[in-house]
C-alpha positions in Angstrom: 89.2 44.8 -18.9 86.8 41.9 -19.1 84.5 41.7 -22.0 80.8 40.5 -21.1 77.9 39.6 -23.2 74.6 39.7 -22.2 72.2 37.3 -23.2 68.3 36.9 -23.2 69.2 32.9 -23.6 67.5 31.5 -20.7 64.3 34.3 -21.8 63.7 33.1 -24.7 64.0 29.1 -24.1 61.3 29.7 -21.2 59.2 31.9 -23.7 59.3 28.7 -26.0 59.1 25.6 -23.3 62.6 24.7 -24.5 64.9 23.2 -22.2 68.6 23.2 -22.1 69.0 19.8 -23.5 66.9 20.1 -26.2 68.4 23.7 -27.3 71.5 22.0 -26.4 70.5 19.0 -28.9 69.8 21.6 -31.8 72.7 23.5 -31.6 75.0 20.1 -31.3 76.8 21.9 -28.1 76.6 20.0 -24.6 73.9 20.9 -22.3 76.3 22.5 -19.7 77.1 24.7 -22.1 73.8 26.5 -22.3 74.1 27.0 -18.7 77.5 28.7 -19.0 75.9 30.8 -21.8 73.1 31.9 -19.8 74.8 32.5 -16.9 77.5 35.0 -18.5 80.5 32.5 -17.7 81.1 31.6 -21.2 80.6 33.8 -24.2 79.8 32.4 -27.7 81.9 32.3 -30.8 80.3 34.1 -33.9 79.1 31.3 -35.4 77.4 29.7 -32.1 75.7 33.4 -31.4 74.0 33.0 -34.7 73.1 29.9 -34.3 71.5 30.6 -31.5 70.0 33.6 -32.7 68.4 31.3 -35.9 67.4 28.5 -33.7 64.9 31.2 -32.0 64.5 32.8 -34.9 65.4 36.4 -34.2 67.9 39.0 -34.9 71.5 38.4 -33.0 71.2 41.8 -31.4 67.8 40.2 -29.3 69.8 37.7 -27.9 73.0 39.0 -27.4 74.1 42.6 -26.5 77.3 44.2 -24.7 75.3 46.2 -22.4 72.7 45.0 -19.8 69.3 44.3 -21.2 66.3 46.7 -19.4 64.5 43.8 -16.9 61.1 43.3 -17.8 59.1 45.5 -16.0 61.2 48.8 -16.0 59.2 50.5 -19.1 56.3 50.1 -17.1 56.6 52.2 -13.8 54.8 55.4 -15.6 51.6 53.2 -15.6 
C-alpha cells in the first residue's frame, strides 16, 4: 500500500505571490523539489512539513493531510 500526502503547497504559495524558488530559497531545499511536493511525487520528512507549515505560518494539518482536501468550491453548491 502506498502512502500519499496531500498538500495545499502550491494553494498557499499562489494565495501569497510566492514562487517555487523563492519558497524553495526559504526552506534551503532546491526548487524542483517544491514541484515534487506539490505534485504528490515526493512526500516531506517531519522536519520539512513543519517547515513548511511555519514558513506560511499555519498549522501542519492546513498544509498537509492523508486524505484529499475538499476543492474549493464544493461547500458552496447549496447556494
Amino acid at each position: 500500500m502506498s502512502e500519499v500526502i496531500y498538500n495545499r503547497i502550491a494553494v498557499l504559495r499562489v494565495e501569497r505571490g510566492v514562487s517555487r524558488r523563492q519558497l524553495a530559497d526559504a526552506l534551503g531545499v532546491h526548487y524542483q523539489t517544491i514541484g515534487y511536493l506539490e505534485r504528490g511525487e515526493y512526500s516531506p520528512s517531519l522536519y520539512l512539513a513543519l517547515r513548511i507549515a511555519e514558513y506560511f505560518e499555519v498549522a501542519v494539518e492546513v498544509v498537509f493531510s492523508t486524505s484529499p482536501f475538499p476543492r474549493i468550491g464544493d461547500s458552496e453548491q447549496s447556494a
